[in-house]
N, CA, C and O atoms as a DFTB+ gen file, in Angstrom:
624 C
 N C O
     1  1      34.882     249.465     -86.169
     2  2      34.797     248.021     -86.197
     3  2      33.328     247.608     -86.264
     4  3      32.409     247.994     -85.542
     5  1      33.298     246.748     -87.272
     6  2      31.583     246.524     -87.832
     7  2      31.612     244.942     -86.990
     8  3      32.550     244.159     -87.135
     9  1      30.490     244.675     -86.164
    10  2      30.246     243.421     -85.615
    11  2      29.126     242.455     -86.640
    12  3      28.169     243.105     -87.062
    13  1      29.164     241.509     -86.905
    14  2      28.517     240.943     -87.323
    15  2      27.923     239.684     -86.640
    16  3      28.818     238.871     -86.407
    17  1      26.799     239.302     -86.279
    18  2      26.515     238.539     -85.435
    19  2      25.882     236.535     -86.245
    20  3      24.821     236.508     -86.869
    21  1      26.534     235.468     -86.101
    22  2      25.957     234.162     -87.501
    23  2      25.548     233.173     -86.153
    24  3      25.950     233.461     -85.026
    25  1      24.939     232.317     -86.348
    26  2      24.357     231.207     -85.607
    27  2      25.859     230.488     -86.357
    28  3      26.122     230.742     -87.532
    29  1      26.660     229.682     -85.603
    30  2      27.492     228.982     -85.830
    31  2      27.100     228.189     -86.775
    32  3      28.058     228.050     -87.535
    33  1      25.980     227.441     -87.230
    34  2      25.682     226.470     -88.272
    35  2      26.048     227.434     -89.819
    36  3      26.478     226.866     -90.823
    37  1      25.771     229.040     -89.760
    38  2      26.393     229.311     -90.923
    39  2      27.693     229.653     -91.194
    40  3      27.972     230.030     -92.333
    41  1      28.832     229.564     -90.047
    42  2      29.756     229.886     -90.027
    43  2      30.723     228.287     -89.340
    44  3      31.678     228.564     -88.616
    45  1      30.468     226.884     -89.566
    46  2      31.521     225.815     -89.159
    47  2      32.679     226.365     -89.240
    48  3      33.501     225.957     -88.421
    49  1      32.963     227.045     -89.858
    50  2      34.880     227.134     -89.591
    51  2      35.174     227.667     -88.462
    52  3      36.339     227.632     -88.065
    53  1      33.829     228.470     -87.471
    54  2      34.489     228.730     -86.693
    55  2      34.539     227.968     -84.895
    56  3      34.773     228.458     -83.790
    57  1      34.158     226.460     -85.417
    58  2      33.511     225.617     -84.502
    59  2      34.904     225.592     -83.646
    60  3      34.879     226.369     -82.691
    61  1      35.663     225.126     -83.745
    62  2      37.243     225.067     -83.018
    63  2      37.290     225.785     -82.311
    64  3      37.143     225.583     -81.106
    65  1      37.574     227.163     -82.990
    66  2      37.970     228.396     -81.903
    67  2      36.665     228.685     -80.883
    68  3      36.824     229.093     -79.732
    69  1      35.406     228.423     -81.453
    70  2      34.568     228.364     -80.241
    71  2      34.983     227.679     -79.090
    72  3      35.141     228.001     -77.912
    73  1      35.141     226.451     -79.865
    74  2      35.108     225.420     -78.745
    75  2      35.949     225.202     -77.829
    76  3      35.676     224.451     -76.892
    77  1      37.768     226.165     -78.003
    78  2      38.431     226.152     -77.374
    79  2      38.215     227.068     -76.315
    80  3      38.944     227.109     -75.324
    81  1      37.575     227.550     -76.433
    82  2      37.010     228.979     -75.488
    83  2      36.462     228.469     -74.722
    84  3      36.868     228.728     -73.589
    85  1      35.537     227.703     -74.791
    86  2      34.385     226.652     -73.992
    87  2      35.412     225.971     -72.818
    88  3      35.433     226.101     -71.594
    89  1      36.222     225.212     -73.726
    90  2      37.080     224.567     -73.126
    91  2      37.882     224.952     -71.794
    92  3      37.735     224.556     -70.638
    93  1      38.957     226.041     -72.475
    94  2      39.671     226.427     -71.568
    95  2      39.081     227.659     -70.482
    96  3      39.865     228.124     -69.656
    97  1      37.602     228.165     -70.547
    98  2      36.597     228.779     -69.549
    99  2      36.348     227.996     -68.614
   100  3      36.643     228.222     -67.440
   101  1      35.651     226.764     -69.120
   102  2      34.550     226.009     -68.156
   103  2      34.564     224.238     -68.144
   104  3      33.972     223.465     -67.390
   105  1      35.343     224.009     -69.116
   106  2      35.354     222.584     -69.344
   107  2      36.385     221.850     -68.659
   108  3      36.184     220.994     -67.798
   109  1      37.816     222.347     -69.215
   110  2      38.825     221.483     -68.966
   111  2      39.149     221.386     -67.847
   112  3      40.371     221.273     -67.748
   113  1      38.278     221.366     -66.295
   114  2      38.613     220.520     -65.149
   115  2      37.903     219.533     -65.163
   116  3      38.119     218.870     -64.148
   117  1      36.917     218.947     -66.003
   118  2      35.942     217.775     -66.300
   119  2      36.799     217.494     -67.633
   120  3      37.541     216.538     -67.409
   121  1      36.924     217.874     -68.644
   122  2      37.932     216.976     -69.776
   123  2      38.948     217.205     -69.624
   124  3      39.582     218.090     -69.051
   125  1      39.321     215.658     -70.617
   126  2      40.881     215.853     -71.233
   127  2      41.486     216.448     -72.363
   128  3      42.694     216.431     -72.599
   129  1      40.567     217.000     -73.084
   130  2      40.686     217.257     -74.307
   131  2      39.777     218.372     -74.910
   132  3      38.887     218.354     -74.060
   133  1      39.439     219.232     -75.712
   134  2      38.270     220.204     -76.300
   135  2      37.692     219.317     -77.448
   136  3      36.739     219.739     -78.102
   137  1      38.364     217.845     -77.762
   138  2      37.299     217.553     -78.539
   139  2      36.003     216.980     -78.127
   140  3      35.091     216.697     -78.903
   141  1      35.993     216.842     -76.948
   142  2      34.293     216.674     -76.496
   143  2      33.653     217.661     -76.232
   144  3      32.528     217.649     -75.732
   145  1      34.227     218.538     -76.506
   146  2      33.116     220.489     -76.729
   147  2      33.140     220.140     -78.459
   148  3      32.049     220.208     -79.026
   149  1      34.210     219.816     -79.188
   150  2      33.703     220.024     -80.325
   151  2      32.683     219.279     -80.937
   152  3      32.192     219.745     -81.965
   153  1      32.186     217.984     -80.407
   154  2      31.580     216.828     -80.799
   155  2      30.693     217.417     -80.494
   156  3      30.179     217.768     -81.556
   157  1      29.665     218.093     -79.050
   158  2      28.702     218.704     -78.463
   159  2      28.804     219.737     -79.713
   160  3      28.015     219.422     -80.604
   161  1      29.705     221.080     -80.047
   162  2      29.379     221.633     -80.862
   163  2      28.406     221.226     -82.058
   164  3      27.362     221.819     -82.331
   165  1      28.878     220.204     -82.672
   166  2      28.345     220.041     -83.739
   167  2      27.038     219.418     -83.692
   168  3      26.353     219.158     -84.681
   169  1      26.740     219.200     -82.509
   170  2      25.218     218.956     -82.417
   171  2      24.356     220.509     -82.495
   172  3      23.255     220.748     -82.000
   173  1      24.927     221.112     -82.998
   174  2      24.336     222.681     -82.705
   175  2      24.258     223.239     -84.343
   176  3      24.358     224.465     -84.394
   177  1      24.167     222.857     -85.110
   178  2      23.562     222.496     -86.378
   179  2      22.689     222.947     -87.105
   180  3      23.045     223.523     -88.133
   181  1      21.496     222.840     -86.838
   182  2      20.075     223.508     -87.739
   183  2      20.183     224.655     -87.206
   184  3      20.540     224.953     -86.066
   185  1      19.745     225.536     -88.384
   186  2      19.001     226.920     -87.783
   187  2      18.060     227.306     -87.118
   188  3      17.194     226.431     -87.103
   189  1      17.716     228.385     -86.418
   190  2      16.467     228.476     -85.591
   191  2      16.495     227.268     -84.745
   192  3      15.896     226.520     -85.517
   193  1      16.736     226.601     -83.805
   194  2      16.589     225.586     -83.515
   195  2      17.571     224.835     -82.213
   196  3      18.720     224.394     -82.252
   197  1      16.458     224.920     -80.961
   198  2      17.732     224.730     -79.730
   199  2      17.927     223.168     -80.024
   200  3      17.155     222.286     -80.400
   201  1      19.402     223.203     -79.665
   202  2      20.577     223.715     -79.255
   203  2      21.048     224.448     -80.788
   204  3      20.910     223.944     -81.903
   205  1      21.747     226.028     -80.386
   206  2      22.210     226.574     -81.080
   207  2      22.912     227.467     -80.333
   208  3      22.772     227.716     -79.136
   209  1      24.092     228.186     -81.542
   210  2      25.073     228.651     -80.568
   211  2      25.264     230.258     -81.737
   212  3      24.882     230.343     -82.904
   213  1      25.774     231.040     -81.135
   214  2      25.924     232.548     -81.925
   215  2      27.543     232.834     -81.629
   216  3      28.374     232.592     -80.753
   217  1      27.452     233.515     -82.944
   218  2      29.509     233.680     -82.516
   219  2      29.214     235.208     -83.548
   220  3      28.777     235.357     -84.689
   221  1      29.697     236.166     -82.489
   222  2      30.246     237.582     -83.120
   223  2      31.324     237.276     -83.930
   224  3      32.185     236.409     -83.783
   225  1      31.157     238.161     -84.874
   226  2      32.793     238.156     -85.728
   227  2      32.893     240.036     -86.466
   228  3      32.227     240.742     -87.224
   229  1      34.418     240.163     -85.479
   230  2      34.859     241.427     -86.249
   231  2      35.655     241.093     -87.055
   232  3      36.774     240.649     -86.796
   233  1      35.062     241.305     -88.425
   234  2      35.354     241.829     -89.713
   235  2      35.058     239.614     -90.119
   236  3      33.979     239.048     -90.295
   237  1      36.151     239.129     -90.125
   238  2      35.846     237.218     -90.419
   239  2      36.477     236.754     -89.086
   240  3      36.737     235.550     -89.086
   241  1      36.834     237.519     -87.773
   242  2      37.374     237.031     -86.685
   243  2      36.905     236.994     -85.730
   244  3      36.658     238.021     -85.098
   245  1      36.608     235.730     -85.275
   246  2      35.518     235.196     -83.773
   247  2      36.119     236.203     -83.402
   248  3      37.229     236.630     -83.719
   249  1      34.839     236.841     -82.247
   250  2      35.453     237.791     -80.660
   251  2      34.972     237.294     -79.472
   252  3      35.519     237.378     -78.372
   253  1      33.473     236.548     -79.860
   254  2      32.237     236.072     -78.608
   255  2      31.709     235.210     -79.204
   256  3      31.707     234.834     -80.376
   257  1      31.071     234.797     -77.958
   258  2      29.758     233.695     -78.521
   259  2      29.238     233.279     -77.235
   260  3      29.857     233.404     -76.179
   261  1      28.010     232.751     -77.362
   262  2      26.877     231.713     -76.608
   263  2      26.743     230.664     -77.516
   264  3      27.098     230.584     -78.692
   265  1      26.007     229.640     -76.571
   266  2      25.364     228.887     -76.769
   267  2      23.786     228.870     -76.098
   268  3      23.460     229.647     -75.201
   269  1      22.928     227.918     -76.647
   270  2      21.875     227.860     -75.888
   271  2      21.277     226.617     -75.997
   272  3      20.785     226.467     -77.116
   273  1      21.186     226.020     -75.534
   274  2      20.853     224.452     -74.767
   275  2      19.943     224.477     -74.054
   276  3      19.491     225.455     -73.459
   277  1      19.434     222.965     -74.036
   278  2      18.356     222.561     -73.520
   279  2      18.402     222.927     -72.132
   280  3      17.533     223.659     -71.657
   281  1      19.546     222.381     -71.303
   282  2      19.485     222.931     -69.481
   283  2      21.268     223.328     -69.131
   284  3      22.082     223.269     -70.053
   285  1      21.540     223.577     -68.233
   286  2      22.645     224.216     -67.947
   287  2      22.939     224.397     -66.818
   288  3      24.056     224.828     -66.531
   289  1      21.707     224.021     -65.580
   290  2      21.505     224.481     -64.355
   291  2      20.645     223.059     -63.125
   292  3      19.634     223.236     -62.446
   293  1      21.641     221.530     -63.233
   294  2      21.111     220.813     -62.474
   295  2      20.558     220.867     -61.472
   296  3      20.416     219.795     -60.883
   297  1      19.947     222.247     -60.768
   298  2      19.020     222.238     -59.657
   299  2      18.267     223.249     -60.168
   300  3      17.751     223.975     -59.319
   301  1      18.011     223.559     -61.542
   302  2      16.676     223.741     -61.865
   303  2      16.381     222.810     -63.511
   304  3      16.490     223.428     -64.570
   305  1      16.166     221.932     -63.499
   306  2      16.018     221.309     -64.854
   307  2      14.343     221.865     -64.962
   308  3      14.113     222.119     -66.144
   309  1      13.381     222.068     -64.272
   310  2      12.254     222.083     -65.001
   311  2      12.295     223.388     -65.904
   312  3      11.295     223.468     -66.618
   313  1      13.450     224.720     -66.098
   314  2      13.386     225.802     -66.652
   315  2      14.093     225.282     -67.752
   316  3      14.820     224.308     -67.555
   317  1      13.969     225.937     -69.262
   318  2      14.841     225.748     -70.183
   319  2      14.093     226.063     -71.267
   320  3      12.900     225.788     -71.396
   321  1      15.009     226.832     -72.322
   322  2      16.074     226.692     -73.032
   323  2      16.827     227.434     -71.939
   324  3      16.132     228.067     -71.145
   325  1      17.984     227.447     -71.803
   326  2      19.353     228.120     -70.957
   327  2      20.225     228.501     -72.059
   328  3      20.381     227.710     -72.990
   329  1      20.919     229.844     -72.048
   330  2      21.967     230.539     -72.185
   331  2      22.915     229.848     -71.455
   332  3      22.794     229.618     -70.252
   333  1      23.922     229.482     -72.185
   334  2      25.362     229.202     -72.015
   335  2      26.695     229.425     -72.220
   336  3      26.981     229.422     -73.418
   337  1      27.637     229.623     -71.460
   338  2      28.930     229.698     -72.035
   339  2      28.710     231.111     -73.150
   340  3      28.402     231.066     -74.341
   341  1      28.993     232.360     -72.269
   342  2      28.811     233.411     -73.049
   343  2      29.842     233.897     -72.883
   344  3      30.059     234.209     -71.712
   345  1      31.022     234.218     -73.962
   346  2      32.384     234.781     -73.853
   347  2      32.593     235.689     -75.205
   348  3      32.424     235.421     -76.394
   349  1      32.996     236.783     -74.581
   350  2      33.553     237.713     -75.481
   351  2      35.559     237.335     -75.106
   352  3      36.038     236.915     -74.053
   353  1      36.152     237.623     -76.161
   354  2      37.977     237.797     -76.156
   355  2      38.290     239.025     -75.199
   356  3      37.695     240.102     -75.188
   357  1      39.546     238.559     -74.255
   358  2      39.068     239.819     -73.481
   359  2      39.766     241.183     -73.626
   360  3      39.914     241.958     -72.680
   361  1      40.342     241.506     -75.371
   362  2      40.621     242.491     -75.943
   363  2      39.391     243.354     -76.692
   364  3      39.390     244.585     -76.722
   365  1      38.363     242.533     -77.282
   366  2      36.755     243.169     -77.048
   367  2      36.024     243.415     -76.366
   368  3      34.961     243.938     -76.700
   369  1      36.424     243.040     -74.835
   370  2      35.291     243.615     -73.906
   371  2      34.803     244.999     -73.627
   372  3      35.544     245.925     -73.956
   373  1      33.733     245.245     -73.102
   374  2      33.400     246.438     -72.563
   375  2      33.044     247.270     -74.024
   376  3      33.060     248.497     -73.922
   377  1      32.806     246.847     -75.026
   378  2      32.575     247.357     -76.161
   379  2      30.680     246.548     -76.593
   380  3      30.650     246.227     -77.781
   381  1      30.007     246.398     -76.223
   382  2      28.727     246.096     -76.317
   383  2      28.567     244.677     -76.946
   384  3      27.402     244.359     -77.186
   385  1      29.672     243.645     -77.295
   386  2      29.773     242.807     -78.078
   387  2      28.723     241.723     -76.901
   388  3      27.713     241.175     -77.342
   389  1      29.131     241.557     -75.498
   390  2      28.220     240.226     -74.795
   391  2      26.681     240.883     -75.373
   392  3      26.197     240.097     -76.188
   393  1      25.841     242.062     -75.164
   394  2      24.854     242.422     -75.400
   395  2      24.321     242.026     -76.597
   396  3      23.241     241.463     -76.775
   397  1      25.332     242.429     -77.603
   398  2      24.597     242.242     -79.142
   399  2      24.165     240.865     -79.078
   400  3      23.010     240.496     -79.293
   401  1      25.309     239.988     -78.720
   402  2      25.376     238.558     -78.784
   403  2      23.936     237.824     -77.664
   404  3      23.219     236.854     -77.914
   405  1      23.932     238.519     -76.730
   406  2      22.570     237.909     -76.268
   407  2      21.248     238.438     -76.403
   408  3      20.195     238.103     -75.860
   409  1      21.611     239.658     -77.538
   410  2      19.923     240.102     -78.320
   411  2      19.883     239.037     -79.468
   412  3      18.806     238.677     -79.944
   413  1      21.502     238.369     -80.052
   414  2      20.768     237.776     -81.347
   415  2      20.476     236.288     -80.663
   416  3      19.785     235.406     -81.173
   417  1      21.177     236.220     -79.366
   418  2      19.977     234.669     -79.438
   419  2      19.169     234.825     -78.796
   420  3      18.520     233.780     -78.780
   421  1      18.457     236.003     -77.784
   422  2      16.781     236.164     -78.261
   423  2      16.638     236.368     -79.224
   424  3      15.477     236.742     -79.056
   425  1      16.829     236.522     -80.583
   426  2      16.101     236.699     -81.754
   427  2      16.006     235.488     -82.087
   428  3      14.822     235.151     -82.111
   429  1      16.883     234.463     -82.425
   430  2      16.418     233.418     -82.571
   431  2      15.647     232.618     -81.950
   432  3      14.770     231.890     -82.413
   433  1      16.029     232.779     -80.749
   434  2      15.095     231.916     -79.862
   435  2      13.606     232.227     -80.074
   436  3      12.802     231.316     -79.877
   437  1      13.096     233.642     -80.524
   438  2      12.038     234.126     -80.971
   439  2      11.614     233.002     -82.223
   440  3      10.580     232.348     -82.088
   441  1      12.290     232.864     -83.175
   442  2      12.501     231.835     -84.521
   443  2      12.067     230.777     -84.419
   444  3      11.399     230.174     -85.260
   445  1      12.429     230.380     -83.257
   446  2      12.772     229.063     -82.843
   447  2      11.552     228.589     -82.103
   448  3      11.531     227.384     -81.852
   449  1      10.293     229.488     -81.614
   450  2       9.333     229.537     -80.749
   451  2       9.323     229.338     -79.476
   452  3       8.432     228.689     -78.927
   453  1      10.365     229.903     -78.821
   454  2      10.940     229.860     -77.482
   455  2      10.193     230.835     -76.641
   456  3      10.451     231.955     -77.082
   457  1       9.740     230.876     -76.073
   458  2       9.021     231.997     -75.341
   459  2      10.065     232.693     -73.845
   460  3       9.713     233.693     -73.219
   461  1      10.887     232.174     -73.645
   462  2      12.007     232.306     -72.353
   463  2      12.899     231.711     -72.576
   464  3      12.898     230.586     -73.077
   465  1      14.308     232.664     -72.083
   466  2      15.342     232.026     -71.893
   467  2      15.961     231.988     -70.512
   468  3      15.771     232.949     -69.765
   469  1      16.626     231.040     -70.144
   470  2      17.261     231.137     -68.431
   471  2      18.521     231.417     -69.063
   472  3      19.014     231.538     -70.185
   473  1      18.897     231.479     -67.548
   474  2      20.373     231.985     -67.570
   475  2      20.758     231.557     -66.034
   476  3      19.977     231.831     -65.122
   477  1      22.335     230.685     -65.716
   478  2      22.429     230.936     -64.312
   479  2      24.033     231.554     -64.610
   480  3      24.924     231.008     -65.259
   481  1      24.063     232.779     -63.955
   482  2      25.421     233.104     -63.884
   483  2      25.784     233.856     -62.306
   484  3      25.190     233.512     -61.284
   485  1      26.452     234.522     -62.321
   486  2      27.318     234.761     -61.202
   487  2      26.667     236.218     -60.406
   488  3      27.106     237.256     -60.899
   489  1      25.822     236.374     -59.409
   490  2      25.167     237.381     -58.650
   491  2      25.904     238.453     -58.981
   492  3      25.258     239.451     -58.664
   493  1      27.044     238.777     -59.510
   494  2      27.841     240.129     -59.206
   495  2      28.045     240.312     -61.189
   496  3      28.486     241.361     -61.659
   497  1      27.765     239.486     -61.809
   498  2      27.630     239.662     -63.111
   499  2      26.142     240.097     -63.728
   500  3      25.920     240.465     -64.882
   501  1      25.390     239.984     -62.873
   502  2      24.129     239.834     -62.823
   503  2      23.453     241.611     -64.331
   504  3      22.748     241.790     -65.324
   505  1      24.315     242.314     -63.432
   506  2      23.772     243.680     -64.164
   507  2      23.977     243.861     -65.460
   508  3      23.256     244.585     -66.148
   509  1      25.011     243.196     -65.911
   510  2      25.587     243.246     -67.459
   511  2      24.316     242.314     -68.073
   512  3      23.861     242.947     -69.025
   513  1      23.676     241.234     -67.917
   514  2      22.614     240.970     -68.130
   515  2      21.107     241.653     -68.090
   516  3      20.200     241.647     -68.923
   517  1      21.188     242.079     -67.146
   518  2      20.013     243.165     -67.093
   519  2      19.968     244.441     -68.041
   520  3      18.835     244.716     -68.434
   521  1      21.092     245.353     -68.523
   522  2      21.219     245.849     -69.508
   523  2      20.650     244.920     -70.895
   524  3      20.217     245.707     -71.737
   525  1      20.580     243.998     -71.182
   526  2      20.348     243.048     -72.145
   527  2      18.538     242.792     -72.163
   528  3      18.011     242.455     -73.223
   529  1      17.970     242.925     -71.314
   530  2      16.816     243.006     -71.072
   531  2      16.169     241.478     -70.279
   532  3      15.121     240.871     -70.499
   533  1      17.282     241.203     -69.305
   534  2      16.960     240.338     -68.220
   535  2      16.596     240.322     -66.966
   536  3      17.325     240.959     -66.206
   537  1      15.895     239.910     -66.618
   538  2      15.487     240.215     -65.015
   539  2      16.185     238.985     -64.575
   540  3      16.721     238.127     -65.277
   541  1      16.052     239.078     -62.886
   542  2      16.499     238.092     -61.691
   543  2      15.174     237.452     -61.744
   544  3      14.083     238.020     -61.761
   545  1      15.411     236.243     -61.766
   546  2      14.323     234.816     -61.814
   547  2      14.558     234.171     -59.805
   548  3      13.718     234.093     -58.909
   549  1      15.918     233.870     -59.810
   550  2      15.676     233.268     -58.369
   551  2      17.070     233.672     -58.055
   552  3      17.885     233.983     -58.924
   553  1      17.411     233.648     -56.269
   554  2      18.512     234.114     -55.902
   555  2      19.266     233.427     -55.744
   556  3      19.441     232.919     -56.851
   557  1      20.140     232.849     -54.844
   558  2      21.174     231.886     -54.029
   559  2      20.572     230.756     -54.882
   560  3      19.345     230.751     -54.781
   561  1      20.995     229.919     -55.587
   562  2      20.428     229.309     -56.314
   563  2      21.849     228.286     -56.562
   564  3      22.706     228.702     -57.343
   565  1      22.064     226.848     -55.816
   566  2      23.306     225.683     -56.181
   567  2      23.880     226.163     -54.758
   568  3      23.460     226.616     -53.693
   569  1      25.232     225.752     -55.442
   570  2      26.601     225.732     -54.491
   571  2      27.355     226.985     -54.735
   572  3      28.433     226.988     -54.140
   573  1      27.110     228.061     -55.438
   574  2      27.876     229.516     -55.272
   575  2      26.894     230.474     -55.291
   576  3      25.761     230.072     -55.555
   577  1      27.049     231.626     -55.079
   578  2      26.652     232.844     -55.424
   579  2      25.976     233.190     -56.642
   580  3      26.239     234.105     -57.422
   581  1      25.059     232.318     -56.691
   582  2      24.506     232.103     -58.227
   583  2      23.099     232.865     -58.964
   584  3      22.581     231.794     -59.279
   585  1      22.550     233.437     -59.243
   586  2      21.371     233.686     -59.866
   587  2      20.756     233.436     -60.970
   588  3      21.522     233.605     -61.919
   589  1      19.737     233.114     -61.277
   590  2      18.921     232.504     -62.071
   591  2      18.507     233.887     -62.692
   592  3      18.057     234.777     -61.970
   593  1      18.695     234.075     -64.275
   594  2      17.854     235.284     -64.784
   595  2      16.710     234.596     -65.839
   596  3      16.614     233.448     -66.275
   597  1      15.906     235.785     -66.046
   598  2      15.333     234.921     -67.117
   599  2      14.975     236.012     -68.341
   600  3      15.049     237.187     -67.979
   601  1      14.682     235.836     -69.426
   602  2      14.360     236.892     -70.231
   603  2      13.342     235.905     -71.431
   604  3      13.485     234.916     -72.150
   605  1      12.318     236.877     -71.093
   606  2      11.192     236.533     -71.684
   607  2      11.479     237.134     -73.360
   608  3      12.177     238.099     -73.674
   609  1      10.445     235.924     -74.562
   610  2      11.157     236.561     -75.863
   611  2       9.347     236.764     -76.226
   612  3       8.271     236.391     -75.761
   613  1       9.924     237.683     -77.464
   614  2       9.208     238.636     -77.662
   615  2       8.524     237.424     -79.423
   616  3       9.270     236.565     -79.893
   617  1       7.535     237.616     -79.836
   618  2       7.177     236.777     -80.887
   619  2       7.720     237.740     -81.972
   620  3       7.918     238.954     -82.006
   621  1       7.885     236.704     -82.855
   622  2       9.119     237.238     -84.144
   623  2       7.762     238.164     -84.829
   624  3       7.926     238.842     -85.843
């Protein structure tokens, strides 16, 4: 199985199925609907260029994706660009697909003249990031078990 990794702006058809992912992960106890992930989607548009979002596809079929946005983490707004909403299908997991997917948006973010990316995800998820080439930025960080990573980008 060959992975191929597109910034969603070259691939719109697959804005939906992103966005339902978004949705039914992290959204839909704040909406009523996934079309206000899809409306946000489509602000994700130009190339090189935050906000942008990456979607793996084996063979022409979404498996993963991020996004990366301006902030993501209301008790740290002065850090950003932020990694967001990073989901692989969970019949691809454990197959290197979250990794690829968060080397190609450091690559862009490289593109893009980003010098760092944050990340806040879950203390016990923490290592699957660090394989990726992230360090721990800050600890206990909000209202859960949270950590702040950060991964510095490398100039294109």
């Amino acid at each position: 199985m060959e992975i191929a990794l597109k910034q969603l702006s070259e691939c719109p058809e697959h804005l939906e199925t992103v966005g339902r992912w978004i949705y039914h992960q992290w959204w839909s106890k704040r909406c009523d609907s996934p079309e206000i992930v899809f409306t946000w989607l489509r602000t994700h548009k130009k190339l090189d260029a935050v906000p942008y979002s990456v979607v793996a596809l084996a063979d022409i079929e979404p498996v993963g994706s991020c996004c990366v946005i301006e902030n993501d983490c209301i008790h740290r707004p002065q850090y950003l660009p932020w990694v967001a909403a990073v989901y692989v299908k969970p019949e691809f997991r454990r197959r290197g697909i979250a990794s690829m997917i968060l080397q190609k948006a450091a690559s862009v973010a490289a593109r893009a003249n980003v010098k760092c990316l944050f990340i806040d995800c879950l203390a016990v998820t923490a290592p699957v990031y660090e394989k990726s080439g992230w360090a721990i930025h800050e600890r206990e960080v909000g209202d859960k078990e949270s950590v702040i990573m950060l991964r510095e980008i490398d100039s294109p």
